[in-house]
KOLKOLPA-611045 format. One record per residue: residue in three letters; y, x negated, z of N, C-alpha, C in turn. Coordinates in steps of 0.1 Angstrom, whole numbers. Each point is the difference from the previous one (the first is absolute). Layout:
BEGIN
GUKE  resn     nv     nu     nw    cav    cau    caw     cv     cu     cw
GUKE   ALA      Y      X      Z      Y      X      Z      Y      X      Z
...
END
This chain:
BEGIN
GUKE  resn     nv     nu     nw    cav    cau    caw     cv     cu     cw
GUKE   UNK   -149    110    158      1      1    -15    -12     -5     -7
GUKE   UNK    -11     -5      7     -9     -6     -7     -7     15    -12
GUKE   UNK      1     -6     -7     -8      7    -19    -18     -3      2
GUKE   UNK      0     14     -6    -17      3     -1     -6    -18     -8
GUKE   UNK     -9     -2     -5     -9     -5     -6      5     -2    -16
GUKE   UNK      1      9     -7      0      4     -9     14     -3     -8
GUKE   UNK      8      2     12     17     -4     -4     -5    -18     -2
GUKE   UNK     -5     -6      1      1    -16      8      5     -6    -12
GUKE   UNK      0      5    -14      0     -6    -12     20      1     -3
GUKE   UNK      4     14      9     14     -1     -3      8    -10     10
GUKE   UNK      8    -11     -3      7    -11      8      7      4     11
GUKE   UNK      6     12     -3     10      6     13     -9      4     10
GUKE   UNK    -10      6     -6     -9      8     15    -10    -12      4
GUKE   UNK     -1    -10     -8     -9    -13      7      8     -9      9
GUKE   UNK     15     -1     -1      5    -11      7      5     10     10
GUKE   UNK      2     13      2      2     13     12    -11     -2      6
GUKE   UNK    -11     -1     -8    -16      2     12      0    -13      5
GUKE   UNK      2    -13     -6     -8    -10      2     13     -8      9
GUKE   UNK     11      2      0      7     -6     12      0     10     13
GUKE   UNK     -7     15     -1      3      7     11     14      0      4
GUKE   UNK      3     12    -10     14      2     -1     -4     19      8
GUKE   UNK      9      3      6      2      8     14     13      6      3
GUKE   UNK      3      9      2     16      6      7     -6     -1     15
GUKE   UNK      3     -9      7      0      0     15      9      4     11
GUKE   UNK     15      1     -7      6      9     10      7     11     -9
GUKE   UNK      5     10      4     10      9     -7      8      4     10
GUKE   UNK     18      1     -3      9     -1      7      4     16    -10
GUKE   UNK     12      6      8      9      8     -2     15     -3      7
GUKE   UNK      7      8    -12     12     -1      8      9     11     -9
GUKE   UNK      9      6      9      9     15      3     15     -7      5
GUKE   UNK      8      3     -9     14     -4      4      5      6     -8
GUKE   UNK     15      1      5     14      8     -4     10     -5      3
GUKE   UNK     11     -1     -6     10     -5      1      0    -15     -6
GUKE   UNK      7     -8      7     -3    -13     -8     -4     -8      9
GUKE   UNK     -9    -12    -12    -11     -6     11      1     -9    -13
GUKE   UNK     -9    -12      9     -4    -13    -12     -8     -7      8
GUKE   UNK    -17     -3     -3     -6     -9      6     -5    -12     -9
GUKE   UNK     -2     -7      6     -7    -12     -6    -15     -7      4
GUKE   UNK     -3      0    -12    -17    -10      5      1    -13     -6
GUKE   UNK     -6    -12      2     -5    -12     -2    -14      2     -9
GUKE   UNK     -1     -8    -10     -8     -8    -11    -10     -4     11
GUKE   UNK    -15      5     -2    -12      0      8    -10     -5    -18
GUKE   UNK    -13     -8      9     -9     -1     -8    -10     17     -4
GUKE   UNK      7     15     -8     -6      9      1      6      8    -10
GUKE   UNK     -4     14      1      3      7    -14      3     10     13
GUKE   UNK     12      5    -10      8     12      9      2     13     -7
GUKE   UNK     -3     10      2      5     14     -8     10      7     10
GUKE   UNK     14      7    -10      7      7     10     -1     13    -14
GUKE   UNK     -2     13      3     -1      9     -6     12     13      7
GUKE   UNK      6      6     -7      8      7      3     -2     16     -1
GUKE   UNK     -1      9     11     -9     15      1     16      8     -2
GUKE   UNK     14     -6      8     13      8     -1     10    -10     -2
GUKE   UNK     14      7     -2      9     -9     -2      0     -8    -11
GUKE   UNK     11     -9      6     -1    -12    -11      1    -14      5
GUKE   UNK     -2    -12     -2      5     -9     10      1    -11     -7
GUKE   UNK      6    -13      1      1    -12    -12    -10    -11      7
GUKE   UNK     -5     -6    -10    -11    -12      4     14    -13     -6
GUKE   UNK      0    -10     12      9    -14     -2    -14    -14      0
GUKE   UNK      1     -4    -14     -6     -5     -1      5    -13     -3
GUKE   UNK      0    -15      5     11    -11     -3     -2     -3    -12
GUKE   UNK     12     -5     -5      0     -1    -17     -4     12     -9
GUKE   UNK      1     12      4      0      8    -13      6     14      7
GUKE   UNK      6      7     -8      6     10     -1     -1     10     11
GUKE   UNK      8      6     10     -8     13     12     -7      9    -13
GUKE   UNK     -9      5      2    -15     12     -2     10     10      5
GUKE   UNK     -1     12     -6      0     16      4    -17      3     -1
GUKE   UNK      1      6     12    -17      6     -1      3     13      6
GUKE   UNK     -1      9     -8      0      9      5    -19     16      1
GUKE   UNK      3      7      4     -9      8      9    -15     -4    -12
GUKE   UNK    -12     -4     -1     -5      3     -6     -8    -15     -7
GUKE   UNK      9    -12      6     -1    -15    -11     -7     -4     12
GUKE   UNK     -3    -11     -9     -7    -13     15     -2    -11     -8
GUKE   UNK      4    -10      9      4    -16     -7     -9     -5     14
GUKE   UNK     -9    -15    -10      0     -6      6      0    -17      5
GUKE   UNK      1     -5     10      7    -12     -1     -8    -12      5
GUKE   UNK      0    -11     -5     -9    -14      3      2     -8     13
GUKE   UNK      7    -14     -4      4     -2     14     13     -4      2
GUKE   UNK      7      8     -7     16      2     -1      1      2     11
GUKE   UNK     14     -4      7      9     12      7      3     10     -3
GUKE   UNK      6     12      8      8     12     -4      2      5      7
GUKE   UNK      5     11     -1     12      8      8     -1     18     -8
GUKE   UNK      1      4      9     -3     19     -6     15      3      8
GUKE   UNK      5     10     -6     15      2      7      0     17     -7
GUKE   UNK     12      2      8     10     13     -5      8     -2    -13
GUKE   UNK      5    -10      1     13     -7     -8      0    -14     -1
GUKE   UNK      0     -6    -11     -7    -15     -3     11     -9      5
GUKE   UNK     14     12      5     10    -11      7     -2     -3      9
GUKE   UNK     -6      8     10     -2     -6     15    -10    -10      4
GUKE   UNK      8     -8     11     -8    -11      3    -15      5     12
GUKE   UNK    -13     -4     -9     -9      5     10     -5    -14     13
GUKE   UNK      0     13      8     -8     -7     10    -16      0     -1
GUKE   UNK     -1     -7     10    -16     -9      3    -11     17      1
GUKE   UNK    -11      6    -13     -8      8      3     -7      0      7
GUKE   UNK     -4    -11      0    -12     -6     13     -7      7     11
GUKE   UNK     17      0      6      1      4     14     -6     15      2
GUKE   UNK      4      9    -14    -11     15      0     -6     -5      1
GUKE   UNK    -14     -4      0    -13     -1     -4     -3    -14      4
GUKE   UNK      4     -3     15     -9    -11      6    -11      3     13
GUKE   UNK      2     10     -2    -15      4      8    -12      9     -8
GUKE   UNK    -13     -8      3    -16      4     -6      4     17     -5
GUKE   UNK      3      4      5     -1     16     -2     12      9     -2
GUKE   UNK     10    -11     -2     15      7      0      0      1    -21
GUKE   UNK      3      8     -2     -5     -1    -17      7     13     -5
GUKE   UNK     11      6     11      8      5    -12     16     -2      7
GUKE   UNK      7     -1     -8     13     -2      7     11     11     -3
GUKE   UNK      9      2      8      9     13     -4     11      0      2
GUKE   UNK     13      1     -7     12      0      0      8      8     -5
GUKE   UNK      6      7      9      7     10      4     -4     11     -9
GUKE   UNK    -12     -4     -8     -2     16     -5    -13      0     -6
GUKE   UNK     -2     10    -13    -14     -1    -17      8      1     -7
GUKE   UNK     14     -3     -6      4      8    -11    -11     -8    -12
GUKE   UNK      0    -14      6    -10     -7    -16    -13     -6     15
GUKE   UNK    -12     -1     -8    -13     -2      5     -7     -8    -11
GUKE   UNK     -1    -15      4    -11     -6     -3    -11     -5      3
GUKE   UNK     -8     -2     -2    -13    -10      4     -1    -16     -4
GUKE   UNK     -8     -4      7     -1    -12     -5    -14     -4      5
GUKE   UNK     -7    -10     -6    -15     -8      5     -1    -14     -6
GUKE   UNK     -8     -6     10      1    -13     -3    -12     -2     -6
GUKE   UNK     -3     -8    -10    -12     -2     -7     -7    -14      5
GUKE   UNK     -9      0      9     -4    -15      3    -13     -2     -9
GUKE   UNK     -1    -14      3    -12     -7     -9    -10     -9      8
GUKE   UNK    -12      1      0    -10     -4      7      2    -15      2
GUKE   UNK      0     -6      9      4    -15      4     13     -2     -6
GUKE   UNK      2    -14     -5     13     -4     -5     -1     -1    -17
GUKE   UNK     -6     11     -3     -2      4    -12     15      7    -14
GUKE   UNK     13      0      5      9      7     -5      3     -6    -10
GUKE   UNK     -1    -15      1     12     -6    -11     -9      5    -17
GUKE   UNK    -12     -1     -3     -5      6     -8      9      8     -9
GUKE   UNK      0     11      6      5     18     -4     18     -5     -3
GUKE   UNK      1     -5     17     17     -1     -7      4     -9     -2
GUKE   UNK     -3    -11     -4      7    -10     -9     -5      7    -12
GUKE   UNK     -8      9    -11      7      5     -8      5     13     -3
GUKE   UNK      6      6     12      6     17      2     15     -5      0
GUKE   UNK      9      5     -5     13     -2     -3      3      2     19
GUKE   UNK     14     -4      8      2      3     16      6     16     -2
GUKE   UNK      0      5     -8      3     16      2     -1      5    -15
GUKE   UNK     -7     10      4     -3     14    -12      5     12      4
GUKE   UNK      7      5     -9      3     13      3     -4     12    -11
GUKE   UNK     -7     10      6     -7      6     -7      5     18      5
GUKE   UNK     11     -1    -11      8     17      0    -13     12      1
GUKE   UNK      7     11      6    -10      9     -1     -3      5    -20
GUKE   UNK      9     -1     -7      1      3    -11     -8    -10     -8
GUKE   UNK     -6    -10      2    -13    -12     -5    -12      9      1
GUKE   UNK      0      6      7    -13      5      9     -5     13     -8
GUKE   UNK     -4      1    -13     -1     10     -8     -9     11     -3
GUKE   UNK    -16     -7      7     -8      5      2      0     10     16
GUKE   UNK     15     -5      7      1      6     14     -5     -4     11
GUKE   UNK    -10     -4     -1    -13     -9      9     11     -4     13
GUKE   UNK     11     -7      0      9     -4     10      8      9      8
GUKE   UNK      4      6     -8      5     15      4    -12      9      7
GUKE   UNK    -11      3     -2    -12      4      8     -3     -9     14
GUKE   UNK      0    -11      1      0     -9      7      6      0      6
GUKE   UNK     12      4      2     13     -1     12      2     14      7
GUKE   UNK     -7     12     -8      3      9      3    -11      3      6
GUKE   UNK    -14     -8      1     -9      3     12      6     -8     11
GUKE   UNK      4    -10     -3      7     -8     12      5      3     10
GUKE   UNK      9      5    -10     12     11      7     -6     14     10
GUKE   UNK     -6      7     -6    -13      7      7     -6     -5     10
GUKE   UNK     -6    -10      1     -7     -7      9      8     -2     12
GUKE   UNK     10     -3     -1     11     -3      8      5      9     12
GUKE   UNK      4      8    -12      0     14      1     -9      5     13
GUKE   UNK     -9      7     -1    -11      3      4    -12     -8     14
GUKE   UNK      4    -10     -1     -7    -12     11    -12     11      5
GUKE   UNK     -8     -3    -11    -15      8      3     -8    -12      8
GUKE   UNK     -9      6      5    -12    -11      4     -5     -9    -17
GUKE   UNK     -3     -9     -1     -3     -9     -8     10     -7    -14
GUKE   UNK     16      6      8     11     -1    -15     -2    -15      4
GUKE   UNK      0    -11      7      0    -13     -1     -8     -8     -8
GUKE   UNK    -13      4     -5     -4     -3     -7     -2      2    -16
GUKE   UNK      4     15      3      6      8    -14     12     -9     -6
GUKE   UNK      7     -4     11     15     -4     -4     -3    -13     -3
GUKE   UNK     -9    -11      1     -3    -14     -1     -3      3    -15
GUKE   UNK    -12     12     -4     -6     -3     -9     14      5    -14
GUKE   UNK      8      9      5      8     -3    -13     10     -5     -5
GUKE   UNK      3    -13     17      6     -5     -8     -4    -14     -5
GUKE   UNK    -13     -2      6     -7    -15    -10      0     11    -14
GUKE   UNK     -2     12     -6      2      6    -11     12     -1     -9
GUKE   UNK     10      0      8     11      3     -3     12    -15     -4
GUKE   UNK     -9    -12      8      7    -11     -4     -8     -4    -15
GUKE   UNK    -12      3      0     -6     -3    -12      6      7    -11
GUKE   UNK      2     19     -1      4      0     -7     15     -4     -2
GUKE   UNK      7     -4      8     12     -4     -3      0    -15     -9
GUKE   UNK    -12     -8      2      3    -10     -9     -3     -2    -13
GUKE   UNK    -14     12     -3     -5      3    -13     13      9     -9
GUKE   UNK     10      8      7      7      6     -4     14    -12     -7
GUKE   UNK      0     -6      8     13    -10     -4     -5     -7     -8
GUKE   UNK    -14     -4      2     -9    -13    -10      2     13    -15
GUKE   UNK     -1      7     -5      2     13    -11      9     -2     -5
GUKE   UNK     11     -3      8     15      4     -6      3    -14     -2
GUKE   UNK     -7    -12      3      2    -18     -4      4      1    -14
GUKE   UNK      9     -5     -6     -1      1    -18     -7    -11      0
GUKE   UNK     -4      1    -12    -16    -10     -8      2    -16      2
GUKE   UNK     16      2     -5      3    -18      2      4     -5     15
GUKE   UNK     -1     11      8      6     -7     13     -9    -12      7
GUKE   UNK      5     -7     10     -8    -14      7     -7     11      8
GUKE   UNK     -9     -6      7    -11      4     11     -8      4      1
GUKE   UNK     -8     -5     13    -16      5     -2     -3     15     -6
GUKE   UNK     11     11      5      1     13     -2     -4      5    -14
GUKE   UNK     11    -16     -4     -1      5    -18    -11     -4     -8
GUKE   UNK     -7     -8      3    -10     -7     -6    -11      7      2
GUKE   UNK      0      7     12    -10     12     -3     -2     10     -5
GUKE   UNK     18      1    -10     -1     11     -5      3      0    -17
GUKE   UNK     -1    -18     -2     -3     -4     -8    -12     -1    -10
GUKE   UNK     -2      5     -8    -16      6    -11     -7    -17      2
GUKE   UNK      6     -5     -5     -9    -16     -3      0     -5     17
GUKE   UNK      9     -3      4     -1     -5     17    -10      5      6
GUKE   UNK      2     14      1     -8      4     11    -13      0     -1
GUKE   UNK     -4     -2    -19    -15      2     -1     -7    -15     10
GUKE   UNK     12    -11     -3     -8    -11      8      1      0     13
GUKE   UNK     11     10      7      1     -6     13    -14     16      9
GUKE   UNK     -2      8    -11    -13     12      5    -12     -8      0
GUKE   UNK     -3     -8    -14    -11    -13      1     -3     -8     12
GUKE   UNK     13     -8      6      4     -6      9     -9      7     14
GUKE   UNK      8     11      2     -1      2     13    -13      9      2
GUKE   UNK     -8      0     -9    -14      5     -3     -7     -6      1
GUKE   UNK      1    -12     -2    -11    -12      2      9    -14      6
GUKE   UNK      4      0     13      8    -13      4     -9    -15      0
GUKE   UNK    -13      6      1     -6     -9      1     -7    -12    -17
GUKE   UNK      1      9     -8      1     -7    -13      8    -11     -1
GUKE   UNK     -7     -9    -10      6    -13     -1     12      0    -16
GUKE   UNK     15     10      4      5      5     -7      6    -15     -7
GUKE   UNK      4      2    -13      9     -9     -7     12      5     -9
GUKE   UNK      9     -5     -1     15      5     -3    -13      5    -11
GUKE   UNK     -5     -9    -12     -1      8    -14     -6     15      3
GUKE   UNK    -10     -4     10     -8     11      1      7     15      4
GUKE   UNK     11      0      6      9      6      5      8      7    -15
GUKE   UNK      7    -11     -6      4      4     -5     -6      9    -13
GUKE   UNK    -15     -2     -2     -5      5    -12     -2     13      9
GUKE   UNK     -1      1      8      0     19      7     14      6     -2
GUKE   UNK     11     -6     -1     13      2      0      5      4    -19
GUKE   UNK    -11     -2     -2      0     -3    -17     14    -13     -4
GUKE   UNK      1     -5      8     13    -15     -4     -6    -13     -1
GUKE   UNK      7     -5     -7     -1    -15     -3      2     -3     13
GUKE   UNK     -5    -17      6     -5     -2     11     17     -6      6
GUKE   UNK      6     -3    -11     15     -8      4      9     11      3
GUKE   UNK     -7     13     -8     14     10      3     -7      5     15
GUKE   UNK    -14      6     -2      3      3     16      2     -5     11
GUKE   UNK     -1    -11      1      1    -11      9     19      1      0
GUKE   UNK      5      1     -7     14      0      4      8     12      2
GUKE   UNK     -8     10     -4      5     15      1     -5      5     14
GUKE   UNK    -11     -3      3    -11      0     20     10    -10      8
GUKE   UNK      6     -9     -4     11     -9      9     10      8      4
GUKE   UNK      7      7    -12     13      3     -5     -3     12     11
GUKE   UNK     -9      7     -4     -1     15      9     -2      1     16
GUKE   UNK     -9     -8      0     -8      0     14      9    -11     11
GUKE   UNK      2     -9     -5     13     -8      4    -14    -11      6
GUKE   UNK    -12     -6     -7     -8    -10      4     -8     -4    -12
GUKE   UNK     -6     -8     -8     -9     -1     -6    -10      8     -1
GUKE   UNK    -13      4     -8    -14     10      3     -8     -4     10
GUKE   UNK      0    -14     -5    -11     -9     14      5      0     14
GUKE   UNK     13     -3     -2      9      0     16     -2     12      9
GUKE   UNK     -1     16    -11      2     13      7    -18      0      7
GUKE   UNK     -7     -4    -13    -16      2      4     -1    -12     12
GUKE   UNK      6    -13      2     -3     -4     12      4      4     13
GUKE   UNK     14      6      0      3      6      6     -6     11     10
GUKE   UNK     -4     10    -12     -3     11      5    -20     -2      9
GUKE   UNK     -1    -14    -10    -13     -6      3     -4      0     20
GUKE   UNK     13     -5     -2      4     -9     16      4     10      8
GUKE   UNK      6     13     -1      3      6      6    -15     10      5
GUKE   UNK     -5      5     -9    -10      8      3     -8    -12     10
GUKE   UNK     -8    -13     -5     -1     -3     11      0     -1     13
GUKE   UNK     17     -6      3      7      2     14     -5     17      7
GUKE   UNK      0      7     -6     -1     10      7    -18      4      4
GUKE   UNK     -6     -5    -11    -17      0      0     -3     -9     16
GUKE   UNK      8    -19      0     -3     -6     11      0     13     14
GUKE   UNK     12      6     -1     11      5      9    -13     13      5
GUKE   UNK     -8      0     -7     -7     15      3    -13     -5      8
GUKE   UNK     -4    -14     -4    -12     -6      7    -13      6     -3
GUKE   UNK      1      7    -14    -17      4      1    -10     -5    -13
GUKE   UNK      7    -13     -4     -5     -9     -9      2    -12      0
GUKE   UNK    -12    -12     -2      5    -11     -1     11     -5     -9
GUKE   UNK      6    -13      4     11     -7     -9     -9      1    -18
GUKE   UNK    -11     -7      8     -6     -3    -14     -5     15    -11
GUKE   UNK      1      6      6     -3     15     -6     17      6     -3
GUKE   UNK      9      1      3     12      3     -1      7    -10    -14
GUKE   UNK     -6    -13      2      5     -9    -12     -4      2    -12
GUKE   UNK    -17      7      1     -7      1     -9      6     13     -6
GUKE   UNK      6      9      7      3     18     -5     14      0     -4
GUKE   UNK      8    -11     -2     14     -3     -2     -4     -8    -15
GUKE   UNK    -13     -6      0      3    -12    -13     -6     -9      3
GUKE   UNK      1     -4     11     -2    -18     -2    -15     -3      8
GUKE   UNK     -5     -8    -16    -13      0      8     -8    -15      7
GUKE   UNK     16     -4      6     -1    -12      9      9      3     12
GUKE   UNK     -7     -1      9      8      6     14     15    -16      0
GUKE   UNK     -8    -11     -1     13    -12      7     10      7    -13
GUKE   UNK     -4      4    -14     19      3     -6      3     14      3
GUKE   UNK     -7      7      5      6     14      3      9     -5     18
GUKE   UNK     -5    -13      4      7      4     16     12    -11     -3
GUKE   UNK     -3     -9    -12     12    -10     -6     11     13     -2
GUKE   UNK     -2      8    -12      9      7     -4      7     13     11
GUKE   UNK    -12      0     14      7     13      6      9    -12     11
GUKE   UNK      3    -11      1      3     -6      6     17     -4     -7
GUKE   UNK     -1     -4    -12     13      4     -7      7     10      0
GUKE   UNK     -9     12      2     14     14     -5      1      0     15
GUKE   UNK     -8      0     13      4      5     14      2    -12      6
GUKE   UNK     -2    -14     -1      1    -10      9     -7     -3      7
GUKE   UNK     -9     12      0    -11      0     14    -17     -1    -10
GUKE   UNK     -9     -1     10    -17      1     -3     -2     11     -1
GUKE   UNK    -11      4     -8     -8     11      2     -3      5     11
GUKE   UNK     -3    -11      8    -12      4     14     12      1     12
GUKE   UNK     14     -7     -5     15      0     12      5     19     -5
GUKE   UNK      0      4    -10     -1     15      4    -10      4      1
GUKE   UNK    -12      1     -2     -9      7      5     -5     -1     13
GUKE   UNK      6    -10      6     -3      2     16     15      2      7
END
């Protein structure tokens, strides 16, 4: 999923590029009659997209999902469960798909056909993205207005279809496509007042500071200064960037500070002292003070 150059200014395609966010595996599955499996709550981003049928997503504490031919939801590090009928008790999915290369499973028929992929993140980079992604989105084919999702599934499906020489990589690239557009599409339909990073992007005053933000991480930002890009008094944004984002402005900027680093150590092709300096801090002992509080660890204990 990594974004051209040019996107780097938009938040969504900067924290996609900059945690090396990826679909690393994609699964299918073909069944009829009645069936119910279940997966376990992983550190990862999950898409199950639906090409036939219909099937229910069991998600704990909230309502069974109808998803039918055409939707695709996706999920954090919930548990859940995909079934025929949200009555039946599912067993362990696992067991489809515990071998390297076993990645479609099939039961007793196609009447419904979904896909699924797993979205991994470059090191132990996740918590970023989803501690603020709600643990399940579901995003009807009828959101999808411009169609873009609907095109997407139906090359998929094609691809599938077809198992030409090079659909594996055809098929990788639409659905790192296809999870993206599934989150810009749900982030659309966020109403104005809702909580989350989703919304605050799509917020007029928020987002002007959090595009500031993630365009220059390395600036020595200040709530006021923040907030005079936001056009707000320095007390309102400061409580409205809490309210939304679910952290303070400085907390998110240190955050996100500390993260891009971990992953800069993690790559090995810059010193500590150069990595501290392209984050902000132009004292290496408080940039390895402060990467030592959010991870526990030294600079130099992940980079080696």
């Amino acid at each position: 999923m990594s974004q051209a150059s040019s996107l780097a200014l938009d938040p969504l395609s900067d924290v996609l590029d900059v945690l090396g966010a990826a679909v690393t595996r994609r699964t299918r599955i073909e069944a009829a009659g009645d069936w119910a499996l279940s997966f376990p709550g992983v550190d990862r981003l999950k898409f199950v997209a639906l090409l036939r049928g219909q099937s229910w997503m069991l998600i704990p504490d909230q309502p069974p999902q109808l998803m039918q031919a055409g939707d695709v939801c996706l999920i954090g590090r919930t548990d859940y469960a995909i079934a025929s009928d949200p009555t039946l008790t599912p067993t362990d999915g696992r067991s489809l798909y515990d071998e390297p290369e076993k990645d479609v499973a099939r039961i007793h028929g196609d009447d419904t056909i979904a896909i699924g992929g797993t979205v991994t993140f470059a090191g132990a980079n996740a918590d970023f993205l989803l501690d603020m992604l709600p643990g399940f989105i579901f995003v009807p084919q009828s959101l999808s207005a411009s169609g873009v999702i609907t095109t997407l599934l139906s090359i998929m499906s094609g691809e599938i279809e077809r198992s030409m020489p090079g659909c594996g990589i055809v098929s990788s690239r639409l659905a790192d496509i296809l999870v993206v557009e599934a989150i810009r599409t749900h982030a659309a339909h966020v109403r104005p007042g809702d909580m989350g990073w989703l919304g605050a992007l799509l917020d007029t005053r928020l987002s002007r500071a959090l595009i500031a933000l993630h365009g220059d991480v390395a600036h020595p930002w200040t709530v006021a200064e923040l907030a005079g890009i936001a056009g707000m008094s320095r007390a309102a944004f400061s409580a409205e960037f809490a309210r939304r984002v679910g952290q303070p402005p400085l907390s998110y900027l240190r955050a996100w500070r500390m993260t891009k680093a971990r992953i800069a150590l993690k790559q090995d092709t810059a010193t500590v002292a150069d990595i501290a300096n392209a984050v902000g801090y132009e004292s290496q002992s408080a940039f390895s003070q402060a990467f030592r509080r959010a991870f526990g660890l030294s600079p130099k204990e992940v980079a080696d």
